[in-house]
C-alpha positions in Angstrom: 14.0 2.4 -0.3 10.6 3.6 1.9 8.3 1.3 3.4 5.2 2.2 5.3 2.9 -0.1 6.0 -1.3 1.6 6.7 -3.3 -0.3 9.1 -6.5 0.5 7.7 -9.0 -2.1 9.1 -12.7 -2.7 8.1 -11.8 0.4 5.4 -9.7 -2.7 3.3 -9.5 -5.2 1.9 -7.6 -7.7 4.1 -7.1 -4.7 6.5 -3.5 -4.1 5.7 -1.5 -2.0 3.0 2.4 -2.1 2.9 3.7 -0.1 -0.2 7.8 0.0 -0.6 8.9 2.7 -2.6 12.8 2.2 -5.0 14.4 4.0 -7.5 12.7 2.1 -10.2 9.3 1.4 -8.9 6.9 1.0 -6.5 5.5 -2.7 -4.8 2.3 -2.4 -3.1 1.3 -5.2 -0.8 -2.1 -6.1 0.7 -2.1 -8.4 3.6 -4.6 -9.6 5.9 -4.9 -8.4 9.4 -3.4 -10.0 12.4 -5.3 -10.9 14.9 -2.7 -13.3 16.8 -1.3 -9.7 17.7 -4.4 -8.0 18.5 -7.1 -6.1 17.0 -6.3 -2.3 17.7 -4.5 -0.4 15.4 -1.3 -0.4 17.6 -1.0 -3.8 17.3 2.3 -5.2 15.2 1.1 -6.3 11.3 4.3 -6.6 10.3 4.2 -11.0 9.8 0.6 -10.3 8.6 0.4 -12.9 5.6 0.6 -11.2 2.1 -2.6 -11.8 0.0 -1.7 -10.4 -2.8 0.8 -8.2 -4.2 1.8 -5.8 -7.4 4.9 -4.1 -8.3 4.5 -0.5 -10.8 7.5 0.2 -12.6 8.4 4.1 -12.8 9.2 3.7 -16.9 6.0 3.2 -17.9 3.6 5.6 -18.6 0.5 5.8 -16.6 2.0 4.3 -13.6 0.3 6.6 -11.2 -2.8 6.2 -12.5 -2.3 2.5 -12.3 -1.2 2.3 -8.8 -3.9 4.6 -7.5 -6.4 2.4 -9.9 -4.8 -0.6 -7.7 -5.7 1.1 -4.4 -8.5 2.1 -5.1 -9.6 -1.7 -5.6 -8.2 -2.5 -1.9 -9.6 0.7 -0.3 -11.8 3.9 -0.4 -10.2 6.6 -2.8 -9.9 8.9 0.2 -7.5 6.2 1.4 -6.0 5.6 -1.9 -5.6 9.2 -2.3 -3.7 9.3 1.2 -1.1 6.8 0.3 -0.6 8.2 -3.4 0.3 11.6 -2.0 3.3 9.8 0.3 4.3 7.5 -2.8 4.6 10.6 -4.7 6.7 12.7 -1.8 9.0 9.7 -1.7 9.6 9.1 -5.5 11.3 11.8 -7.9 9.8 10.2 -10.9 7.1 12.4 -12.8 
């Protein structure tokens, strides 16, 4: 399993994307920045509360084009372009 998590700011919604990539799908989290650690993009998201969340399962077809839809609905499609090229280095799935 990969897990990076894209501390995107004003540029999303809720400011924070975590995606976690397994053998049989992919969960993409958005979560709301925060600020009890600080504002700057060093700062620790990592207990940043979830706001909403949806997993993609790898059998069905379309589910690239449904994830990057899903993205694209938190963030800019430059951004939602930028984490669909690492889901798709991290996944062998077609």
């Amino acid at each position: 399993m990969n897990t990076k998590t894209w501390k995107l700011g004003e540029y999303c919604r809720g400011g924070v994307i975590t995606v976690n990539t397994t053998d049989l799908g992919v969960y993409v989290i958005a979560k709301d920045w925060d600020f009890s650690t600080g504002s700057k993009r060093s700062s620790s998201q990592k207990n940043a509360k979830a706001w909403d969340s949806k997993y993609f399962a790898f059998g069905k077809d379309g589910w690239k084009g449904a994830v990057f839809f899903y993205l694209n609905h938190l963030t800019s499609s430059g951004y939602a372009d930028i984490i669909m090229k690492w889901i798709e280095s991290k996944t062998f799935v077609k």
